[in-house]
C-alpha positions as CSV (number, residue, x, y, z in Angstrom):
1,X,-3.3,-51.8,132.2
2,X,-3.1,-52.6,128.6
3,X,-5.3,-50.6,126.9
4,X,-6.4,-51.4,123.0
5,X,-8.0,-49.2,120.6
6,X,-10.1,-50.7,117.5
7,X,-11.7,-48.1,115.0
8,X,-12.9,-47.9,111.4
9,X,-11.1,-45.6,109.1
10,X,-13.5,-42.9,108.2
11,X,-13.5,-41.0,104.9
12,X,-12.0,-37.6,106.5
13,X,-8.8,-40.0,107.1
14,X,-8.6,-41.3,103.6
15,X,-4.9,-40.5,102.3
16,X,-3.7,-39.5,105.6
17,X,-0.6,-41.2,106.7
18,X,-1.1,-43.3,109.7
19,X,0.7,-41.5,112.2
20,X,-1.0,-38.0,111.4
21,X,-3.8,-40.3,111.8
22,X,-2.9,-41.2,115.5
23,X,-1.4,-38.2,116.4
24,X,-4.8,-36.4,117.5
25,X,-6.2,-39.6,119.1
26,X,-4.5,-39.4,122.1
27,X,-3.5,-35.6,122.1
28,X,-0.6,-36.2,125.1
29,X,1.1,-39.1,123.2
30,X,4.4,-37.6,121.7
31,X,5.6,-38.1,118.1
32,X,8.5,-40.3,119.6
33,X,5.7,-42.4,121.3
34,X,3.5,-43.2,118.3
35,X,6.9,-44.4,116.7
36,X,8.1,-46.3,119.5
37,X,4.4,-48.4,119.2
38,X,4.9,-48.9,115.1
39,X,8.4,-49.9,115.6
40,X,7.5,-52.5,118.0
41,X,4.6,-53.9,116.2
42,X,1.9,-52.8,118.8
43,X,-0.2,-51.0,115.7
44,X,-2.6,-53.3,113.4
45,X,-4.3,-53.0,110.2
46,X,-6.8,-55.3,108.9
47,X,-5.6,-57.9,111.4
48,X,-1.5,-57.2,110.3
49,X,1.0,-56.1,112.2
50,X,2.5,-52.4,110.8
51,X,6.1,-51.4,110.7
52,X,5.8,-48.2,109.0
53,X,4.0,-45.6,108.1
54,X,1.3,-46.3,105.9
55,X,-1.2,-43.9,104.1
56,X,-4.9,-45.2,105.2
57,X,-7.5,-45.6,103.0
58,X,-11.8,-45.6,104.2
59,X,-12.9,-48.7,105.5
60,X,-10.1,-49.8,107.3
61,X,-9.7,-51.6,110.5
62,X,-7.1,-50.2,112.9
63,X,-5.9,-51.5,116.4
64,X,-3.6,-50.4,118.7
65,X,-2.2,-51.5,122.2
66,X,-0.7,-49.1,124.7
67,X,1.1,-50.9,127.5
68,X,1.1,-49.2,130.9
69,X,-2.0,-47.4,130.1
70,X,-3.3,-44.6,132.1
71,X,-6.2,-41.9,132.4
72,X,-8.5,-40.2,135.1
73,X,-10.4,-42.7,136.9
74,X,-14.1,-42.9,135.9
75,X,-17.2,-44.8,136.7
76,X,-17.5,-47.8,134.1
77,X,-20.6,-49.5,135.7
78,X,-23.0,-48.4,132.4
79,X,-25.7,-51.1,132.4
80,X,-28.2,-51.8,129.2
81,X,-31.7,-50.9,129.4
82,X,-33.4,-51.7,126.2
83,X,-33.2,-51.9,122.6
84,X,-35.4,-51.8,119.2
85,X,-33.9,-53.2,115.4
86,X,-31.2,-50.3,115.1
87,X,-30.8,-48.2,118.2
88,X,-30.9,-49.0,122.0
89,X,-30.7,-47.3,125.6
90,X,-28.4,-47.8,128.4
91,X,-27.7,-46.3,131.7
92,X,-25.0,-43.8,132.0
93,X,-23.1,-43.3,135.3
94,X,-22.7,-39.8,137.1
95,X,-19.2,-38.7,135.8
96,X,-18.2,-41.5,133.0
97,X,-18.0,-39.2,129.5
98,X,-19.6,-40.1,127.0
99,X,-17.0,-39.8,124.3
100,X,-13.6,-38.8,124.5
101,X,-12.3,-35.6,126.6
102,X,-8.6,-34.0,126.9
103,X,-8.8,-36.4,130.4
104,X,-10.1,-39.9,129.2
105,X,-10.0,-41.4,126.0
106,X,-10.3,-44.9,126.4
107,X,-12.9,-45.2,129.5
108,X,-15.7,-43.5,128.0
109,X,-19.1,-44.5,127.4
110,X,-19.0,-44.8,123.6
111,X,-15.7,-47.1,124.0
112,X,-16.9,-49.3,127.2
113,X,-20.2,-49.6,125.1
114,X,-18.3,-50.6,121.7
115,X,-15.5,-53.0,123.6
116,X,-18.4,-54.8,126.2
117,X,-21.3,-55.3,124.4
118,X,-22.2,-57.3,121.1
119,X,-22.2,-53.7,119.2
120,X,-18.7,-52.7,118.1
121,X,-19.8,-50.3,115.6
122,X,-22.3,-48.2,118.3
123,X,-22.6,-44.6,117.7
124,X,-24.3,-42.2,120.1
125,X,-27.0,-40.2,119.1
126,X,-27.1,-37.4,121.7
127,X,-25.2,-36.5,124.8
128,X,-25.1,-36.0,128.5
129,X,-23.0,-33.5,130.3
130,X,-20.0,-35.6,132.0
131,X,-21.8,-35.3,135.7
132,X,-25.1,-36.2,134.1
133,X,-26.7,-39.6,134.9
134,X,-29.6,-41.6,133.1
135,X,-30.5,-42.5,129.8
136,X,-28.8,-42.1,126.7
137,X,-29.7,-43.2,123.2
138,X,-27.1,-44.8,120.6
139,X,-27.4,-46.6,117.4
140,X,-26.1,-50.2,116.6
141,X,-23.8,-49.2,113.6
142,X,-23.2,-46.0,111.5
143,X,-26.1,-46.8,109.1
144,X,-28.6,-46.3,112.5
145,X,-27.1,-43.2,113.2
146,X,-27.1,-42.0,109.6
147,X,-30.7,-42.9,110.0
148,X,-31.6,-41.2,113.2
149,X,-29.3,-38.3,114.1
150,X,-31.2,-36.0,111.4
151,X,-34.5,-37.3,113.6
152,X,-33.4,-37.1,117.1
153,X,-35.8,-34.3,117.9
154,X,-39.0,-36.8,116.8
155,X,-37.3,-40.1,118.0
156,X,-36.9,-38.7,121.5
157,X,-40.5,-37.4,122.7
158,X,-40.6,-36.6,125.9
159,X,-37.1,-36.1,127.5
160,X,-37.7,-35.2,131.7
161,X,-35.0,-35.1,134.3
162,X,-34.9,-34.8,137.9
163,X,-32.6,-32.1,140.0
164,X,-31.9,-32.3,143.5
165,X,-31.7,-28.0,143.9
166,X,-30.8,-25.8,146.5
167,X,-33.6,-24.0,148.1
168,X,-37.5,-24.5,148.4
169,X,-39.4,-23.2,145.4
170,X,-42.4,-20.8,145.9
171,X,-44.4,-22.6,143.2
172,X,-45.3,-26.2,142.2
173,X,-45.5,-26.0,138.9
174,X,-43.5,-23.2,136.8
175,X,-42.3,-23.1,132.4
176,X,-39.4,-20.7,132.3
177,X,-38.2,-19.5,128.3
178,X,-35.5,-17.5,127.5
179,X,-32.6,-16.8,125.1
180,X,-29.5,-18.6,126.2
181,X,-26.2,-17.8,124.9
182,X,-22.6,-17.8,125.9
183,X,-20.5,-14.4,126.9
184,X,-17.3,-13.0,126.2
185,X,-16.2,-11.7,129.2
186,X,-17.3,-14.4,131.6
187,X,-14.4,-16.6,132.6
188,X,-16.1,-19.5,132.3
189,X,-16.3,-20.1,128.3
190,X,-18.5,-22.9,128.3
191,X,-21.3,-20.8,130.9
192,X,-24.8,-20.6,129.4
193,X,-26.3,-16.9,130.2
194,X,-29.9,-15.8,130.3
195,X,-29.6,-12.6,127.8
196,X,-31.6,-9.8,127.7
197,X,-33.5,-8.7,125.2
198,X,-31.3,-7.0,123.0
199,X,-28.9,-9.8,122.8
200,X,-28.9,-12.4,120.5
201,X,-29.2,-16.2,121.8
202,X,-30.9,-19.6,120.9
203,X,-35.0,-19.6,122.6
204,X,-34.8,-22.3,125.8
205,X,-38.1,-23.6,127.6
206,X,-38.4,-25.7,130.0
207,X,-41.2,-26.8,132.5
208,X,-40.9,-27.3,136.3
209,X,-42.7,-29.4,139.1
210,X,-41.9,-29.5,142.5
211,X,-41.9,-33.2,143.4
212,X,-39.9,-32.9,147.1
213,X,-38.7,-30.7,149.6
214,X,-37.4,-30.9,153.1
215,X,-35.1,-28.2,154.7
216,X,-33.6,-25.9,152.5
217,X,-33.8,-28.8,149.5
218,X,-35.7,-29.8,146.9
219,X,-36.5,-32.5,144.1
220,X,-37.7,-31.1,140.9
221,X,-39.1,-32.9,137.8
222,X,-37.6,-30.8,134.6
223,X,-38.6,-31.2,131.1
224,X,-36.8,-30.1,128.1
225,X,-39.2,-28.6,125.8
226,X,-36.0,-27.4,123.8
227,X,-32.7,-28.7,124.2
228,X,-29.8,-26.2,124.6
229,X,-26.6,-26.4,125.8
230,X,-26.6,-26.7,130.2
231,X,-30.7,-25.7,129.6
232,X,-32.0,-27.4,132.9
233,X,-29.3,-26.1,134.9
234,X,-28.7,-22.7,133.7
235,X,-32.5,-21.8,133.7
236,X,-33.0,-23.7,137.8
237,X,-29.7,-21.2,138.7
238,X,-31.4,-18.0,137.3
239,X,-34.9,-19.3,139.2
240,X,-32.3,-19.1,141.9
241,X,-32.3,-22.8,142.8
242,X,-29.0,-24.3,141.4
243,X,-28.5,-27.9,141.3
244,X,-26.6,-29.4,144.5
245,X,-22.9,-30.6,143.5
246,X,-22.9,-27.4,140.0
247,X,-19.4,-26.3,139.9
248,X,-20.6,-23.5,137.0
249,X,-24.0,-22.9,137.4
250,X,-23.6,-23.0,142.0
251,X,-21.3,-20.4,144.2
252,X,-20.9,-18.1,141.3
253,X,-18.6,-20.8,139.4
254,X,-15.4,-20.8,142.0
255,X,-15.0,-24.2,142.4
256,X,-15.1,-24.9,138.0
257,X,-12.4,-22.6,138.1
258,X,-10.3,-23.8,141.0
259,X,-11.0,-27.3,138.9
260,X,-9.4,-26.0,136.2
261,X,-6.3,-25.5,138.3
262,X,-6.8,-28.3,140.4
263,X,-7.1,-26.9,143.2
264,X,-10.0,-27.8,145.2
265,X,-9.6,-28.8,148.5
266,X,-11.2,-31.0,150.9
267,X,-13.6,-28.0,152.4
268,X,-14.3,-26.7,149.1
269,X,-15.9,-30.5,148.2
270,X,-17.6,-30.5,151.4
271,X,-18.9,-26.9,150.6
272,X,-20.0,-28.3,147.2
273,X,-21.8,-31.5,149.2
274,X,-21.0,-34.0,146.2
275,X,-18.8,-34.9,143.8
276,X,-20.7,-34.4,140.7
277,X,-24.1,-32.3,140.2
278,X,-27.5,-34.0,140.8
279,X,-28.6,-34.2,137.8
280,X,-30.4,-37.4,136.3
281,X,-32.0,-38.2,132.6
282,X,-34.9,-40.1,134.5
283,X,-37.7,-40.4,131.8
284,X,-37.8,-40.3,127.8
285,X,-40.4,-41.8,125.3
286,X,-39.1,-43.0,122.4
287,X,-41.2,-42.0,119.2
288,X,-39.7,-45.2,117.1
289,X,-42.6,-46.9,115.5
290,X,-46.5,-45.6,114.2
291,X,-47.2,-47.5,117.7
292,X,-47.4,-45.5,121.3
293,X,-44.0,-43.9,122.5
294,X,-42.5,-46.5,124.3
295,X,-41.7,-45.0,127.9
296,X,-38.5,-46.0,129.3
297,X,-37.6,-45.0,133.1
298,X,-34.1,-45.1,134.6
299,X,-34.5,-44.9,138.1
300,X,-31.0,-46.1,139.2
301,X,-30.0,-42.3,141.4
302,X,-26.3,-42.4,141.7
303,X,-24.8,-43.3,145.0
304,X,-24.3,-39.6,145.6
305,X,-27.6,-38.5,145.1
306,X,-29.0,-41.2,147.2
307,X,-26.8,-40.4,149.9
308,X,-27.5,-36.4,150.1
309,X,-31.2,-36.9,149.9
310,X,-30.8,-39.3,152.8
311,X,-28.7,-36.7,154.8
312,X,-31.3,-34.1,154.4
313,X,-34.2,-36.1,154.7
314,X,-35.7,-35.5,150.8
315,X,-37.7,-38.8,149.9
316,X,-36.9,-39.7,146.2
């Protein structure tokens, strides 16, 4: 495919020349290759075609077409779910990212969202892990996000999520807080540890219900009551009921690393039972007006989760 790139020159680009502009944007993209695009006009500014390398000033509009375009596929069926003067809410898919990763820069969900819907200038104002489906919050433009990034915490009230776990919990309603923090020495960098109490970490809490179970499965209802790094499924895998499909946080993190080295096989994703953890951003309320949150409810499961509970027999 032909893929094409719009974006506004921001002031941290101001003065730079436009291919130590580019050069990071697409990390893999050689020096030879960003000047074989300028040299045959595939590179706009403002709407002109650019033959050479021109310092950039803020403000800016830049375009640029890559022929024979290709990344990791992805699921690009995001869907819109509501919207107020400045920000709005859609649906992210299990495994779409939602901004760009060493893996995919142009199917993401801040560029699907800024090329298909009527708001070019969309910013996110918080994230979900890659795997993690359900709602998401952006802004229209950059003025919405200026205004509601610094209030994220009181814009999003509410924020509960639904986990299909391994295991049947002994209680049906449990709040677990702790310090979180990363380690050192663990080989997976990006791990979120429960610490003891002489080491330092950021205070977690989050409260559990048990909503299903059937077998040696369950559906819990999580909610954030902070909002750390991997929270929900760091704390549900030291409760000792990891989330179905967890390459970190499930089997003591093999398959992430045989990820890294691509090198999972066929057993090790039946092992793993789906493709992506079951994970889903089900419920927020949305603290945007001095009237009632407004509740919004995203109960489109990905196919995968649909299918495991179905296997196992765990009603959603």
């Amino acid at each position: 495919m032909d893929a094409v790139f719009k974006e506004v020159i921001v002031p941290k680009s101001d003065g730079l020349a436009l291919l130590d502009h580019l050069a990071p944007c697409i990390p893999y993209l050689s020096q030879e290759a960003w000047l074989e695009l300028l040299k045959n006009g595939s590179i706009e500014i403002e709407g002109d075609v650019v033959l050479d390398n021109e310092i950039l000033s803020t403000g800016q509009h830049l375009k640029y077409t890559i022929a024979n375009y290709q990344e990791d596929p992805v699921d690009c069926n995001w869907r819109f779910l509501w919207e107020a003067d400045d920000i709005f809410a859609v649906h992210k898919p299990a495994n779409l990212p939602v901004s760009r990763t060493t893996r995919n820069v142009y199917n993401t969900l801040i560029q699907l969202v800024r090329r298909e819907s009527e708001w070019p200038d969309a910013h996110l104002l918080h994230r979900l892990d890659l795997e993690t489906s359900g709602i998401i919050l952006l802004a229209k433009n950059k003025a919405g996000a200026s205004q509601w990034q610094p209030k994220i915490s009181q814009l999003l009230g509410r924020k509960i999520y639904h986990a299909v776990v391994h295991g049947k919990p002994n209680w049906s309603k449990t709040e677990f807080e702790c310090k979180l923090a990363t380690r050192k020495e663990s080989p997976i960098r990006c791990q979120m540890h429960v610490c003891e109490d002489t080491e330092k970490g950021k205070v977690s809490h989050t409260q559990f219900k048990l909503l299903a179970s059937h077998q040696n499965y369950s559906i819990i209802e999580c909610e954030l009551l902070s909002g750390r790094k991997h929270q929900i499924r760091a704390h549900l895998s030291h409760l000792g009921h990891p989330i179905v499909g967890d390459k970190i946080y499930g089997h003591s993190g093999e398959f992430y690393l045989k990820r890294l080295e691509d090198n999972v096989t066929a057993a090790d994703w039946d092992k793993l039972q789906s493709n992506h953890h079951l994970l889903h951003a089900f419920e927020v309320h949305i603290n945007y007006s001095d009237q009632a949150a407004h509740t919004l409810i995203d109960n489109e499961y990905p196919q995968q989760w649909i299918q495991f509970c179905q296997k196992v027999g765990l009603a959603i």
